[in-house]
C-alpha positions in Angstrom: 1.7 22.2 -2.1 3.4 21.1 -5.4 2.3 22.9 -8.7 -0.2 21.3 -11.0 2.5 20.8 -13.6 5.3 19.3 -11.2 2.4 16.7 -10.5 1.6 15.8 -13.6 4.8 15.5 -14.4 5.4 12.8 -12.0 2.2 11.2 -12.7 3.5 10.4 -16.2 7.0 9.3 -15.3 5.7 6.8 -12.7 3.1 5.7 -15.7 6.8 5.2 -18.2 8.7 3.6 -15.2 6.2 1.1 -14.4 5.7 0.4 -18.3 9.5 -0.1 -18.4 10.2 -2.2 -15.3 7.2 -4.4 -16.5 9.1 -4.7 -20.0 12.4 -6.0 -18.2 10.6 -8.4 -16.3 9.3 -9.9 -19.7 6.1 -10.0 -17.8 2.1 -9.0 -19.4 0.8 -6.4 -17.3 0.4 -5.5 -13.5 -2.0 -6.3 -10.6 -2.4 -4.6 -7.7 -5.1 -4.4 -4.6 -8.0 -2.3 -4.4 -9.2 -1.3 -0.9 -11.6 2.0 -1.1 -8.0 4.1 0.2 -6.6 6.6 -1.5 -3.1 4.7 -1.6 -4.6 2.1 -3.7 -6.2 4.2 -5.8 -4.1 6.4 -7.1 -1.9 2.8 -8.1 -4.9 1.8 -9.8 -5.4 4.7 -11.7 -1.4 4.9 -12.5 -1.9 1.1 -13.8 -4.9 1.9 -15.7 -2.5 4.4 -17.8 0.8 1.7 -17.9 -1.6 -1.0 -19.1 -4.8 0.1 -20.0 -6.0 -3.6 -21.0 -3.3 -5.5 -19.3 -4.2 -5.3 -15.4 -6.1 -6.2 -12.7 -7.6 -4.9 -9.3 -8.6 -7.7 -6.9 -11.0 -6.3 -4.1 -10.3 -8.5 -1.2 -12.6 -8.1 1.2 -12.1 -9.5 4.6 -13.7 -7.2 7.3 -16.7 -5.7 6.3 -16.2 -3.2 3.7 -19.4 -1.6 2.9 -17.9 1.9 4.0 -15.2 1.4 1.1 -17.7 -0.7 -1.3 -19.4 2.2 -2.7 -15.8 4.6 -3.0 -14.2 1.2 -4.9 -17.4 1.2 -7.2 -17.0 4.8 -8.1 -13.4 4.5 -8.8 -13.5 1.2 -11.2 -16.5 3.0 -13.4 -14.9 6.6 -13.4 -11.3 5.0 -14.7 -12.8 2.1 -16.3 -10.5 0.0 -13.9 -10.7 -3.8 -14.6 -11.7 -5.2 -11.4 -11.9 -8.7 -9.7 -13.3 -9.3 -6.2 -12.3 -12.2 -3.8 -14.1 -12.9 -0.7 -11.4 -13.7 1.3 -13.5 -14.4 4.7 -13.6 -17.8 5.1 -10.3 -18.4 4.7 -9.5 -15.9 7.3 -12.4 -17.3 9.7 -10.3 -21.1 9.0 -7.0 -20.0 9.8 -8.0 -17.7 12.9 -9.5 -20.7 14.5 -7.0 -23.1 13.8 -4.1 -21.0 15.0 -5.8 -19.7 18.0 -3.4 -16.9 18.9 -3.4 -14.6 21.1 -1.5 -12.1 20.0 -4.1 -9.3 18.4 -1.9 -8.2 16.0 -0.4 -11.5 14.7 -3.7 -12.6 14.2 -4.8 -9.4 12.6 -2.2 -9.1 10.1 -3.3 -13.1 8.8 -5.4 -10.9 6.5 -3.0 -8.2 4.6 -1.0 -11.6 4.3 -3.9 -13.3 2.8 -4.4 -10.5 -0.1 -0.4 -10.6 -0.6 -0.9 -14.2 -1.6 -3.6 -13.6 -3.6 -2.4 -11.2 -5.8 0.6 -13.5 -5.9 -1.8 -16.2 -7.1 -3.4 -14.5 -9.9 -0.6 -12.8 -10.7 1.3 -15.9 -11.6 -1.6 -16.7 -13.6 -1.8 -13.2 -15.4 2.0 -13.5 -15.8 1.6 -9.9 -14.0 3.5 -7.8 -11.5 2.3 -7.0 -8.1 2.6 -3.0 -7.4 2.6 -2.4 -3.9 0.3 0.8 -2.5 3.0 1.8 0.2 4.2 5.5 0.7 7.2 6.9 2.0 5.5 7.8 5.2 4.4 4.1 5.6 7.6 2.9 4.4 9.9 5.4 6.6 7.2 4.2 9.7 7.6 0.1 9.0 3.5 0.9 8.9 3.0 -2.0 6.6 2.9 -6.0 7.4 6.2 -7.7 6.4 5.0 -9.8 4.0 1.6 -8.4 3.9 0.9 -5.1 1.7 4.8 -4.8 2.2 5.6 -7.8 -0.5 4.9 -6.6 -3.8 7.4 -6.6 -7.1 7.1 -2.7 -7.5 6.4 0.0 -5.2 5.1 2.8 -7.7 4.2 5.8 -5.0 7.5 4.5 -2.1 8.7 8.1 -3.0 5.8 9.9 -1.9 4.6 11.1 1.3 1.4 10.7 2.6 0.2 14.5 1.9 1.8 14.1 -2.1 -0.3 11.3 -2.4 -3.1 13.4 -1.9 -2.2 16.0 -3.8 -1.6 13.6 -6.8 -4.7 12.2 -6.3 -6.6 15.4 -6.2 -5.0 16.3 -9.6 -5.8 13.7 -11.3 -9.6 13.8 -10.4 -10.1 10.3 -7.7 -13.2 10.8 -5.9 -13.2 13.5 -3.3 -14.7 10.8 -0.7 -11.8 8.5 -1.5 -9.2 11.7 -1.0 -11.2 13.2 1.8 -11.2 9.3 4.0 -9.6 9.0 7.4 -6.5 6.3 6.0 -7.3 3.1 7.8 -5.5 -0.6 7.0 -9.1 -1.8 8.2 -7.4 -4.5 10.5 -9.9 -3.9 12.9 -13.2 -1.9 13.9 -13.0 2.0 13.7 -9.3 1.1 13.4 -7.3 4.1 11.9 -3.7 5.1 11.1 -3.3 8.6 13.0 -4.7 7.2 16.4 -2.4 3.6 16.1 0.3 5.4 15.5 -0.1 8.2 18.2 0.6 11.5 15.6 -1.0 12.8 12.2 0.0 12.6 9.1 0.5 16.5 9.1 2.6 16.3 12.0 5.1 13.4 10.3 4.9 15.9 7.4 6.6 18.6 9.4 8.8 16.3 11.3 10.3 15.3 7.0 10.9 18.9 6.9 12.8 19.6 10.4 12.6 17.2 13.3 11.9 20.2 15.6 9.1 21.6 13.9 6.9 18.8 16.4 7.5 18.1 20.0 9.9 15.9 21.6 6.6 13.4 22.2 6.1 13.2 19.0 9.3 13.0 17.2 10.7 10.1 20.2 7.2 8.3 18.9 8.5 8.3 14.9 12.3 7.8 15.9 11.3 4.9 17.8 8.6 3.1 15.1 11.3 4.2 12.1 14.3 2.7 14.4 12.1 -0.5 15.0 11.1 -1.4 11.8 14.3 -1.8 10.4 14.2 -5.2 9.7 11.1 -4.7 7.3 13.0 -2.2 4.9 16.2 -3.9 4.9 17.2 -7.2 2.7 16.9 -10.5 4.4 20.5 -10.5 6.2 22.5 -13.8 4.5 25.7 -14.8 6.3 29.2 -13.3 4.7 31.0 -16.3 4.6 30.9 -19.9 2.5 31.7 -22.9 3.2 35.5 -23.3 3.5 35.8 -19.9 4.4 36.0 -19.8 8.4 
């Protein structure tokens, strides 16, 4: 558990370094996605700070979200968040029929790359940024959709694991339903991160501290995803040599 003062400490320099990376962009302010998580809310609430009248959260809802409607609600009034919400259904409904795949999880992560191109959308329109909600955890996993809630222009919270998000976002006062909620990308029914990826949070926690504090089961099961998804943290490879060259 980090002290109350080394938290709040790092709340404010994530607040100054997205204020300053927005400044060098030469862009207005900063959007961002809203989901009833506790990922995306303690962006939101880091955003509120940076810009207080320059940003935006777009509630995308897809699935049904009346588990996370009420946590969202609670959130936007206690932080005075400015809030937007696009039903992004039917598009989802069109494109699932018309590409009629079979692959679960191709068709499933249509929708994170739906809200990535929305935000993308308004965010061009805003002259915003796009902060992304991943975490170290997800990011050291590959537990995001290339392209999906992995595209984004800043990742504000990438250096923080799953449990100092929480942490973070018990100091600074997000709802206790929001901080207390089973983490879920909501690609699917009574889908949840712990039981898709086969081990806890907790447990990837220890394995950060010393690969041997979990069993071999569960340390082969991160090495593997980590090893795996590569391709998702590294740059787009480009050829070495031009024209002429060879």
């Amino acid at each position: 558990m980090k002290n109350k003062q080394d938290l709040q400490n790092y709340f404010n320099y994530l607040v100054a370094w997205i204020k300053k990376k927005v400044k060098k962009a030469n862009k207005k302010g900063v959007i961002f996605g809203i989901s009833g998580g506790v990922d995306s809310a303690l962006v939101a609430v880091l955003a509120k700070n940076a810009f207080p009248d320059s940003h935006i959260g777009l509630i995308m809802p897809i699935r049904d979200m009346e588990n996370d409607k009420s946590d969202i609600q609670l959130l936007v009034e206690k932080f005075n968040i400015i809030s937007k919400e696009i039903n992004l259904k039917p598009a989802f409904e069109i494109l699932k029929t018309q590409f009629n795949l079979k692959n679960k999880l191709a068709t499933s992560n249509i929708q994170p790359r739906l809200r990535m191109l929305s935000l993308y959308a308004f965010a061009q329109e805003f002259d915003y940024l796009v902060l992304g909600t991943d975490n170290f955890s997800e990011m050291y996993l590959g537990y995001f959709t290339k392209y999906g809630d992995g595209g984004a222009d800043l990742l504000p919270i990438v250096n923080l694991t799953k449990t100092e998000v929480l942490q973070l976002a018990t100091k600074i006062a997000i709802p206790e339903t929001i901080v207390k909620k089973k983490p879920s990308a909501n690609l699917w029914e009574n889908q949840t991160d712990e039981a898709e990826m086969g081990f806890s949070y907790q447990e990837l926690d220890l394995f950060f501290q010393n690969p041997n504090l979990v069993t071999k089961e569960i340390r082969d099961k991160i090495t593997k995803l980590h090893n795996s998804s590569k391709h998702k943290r590294d740059k787009i490879p480009r050829p070495l040599k031009k024209l002429g060259e060879i």
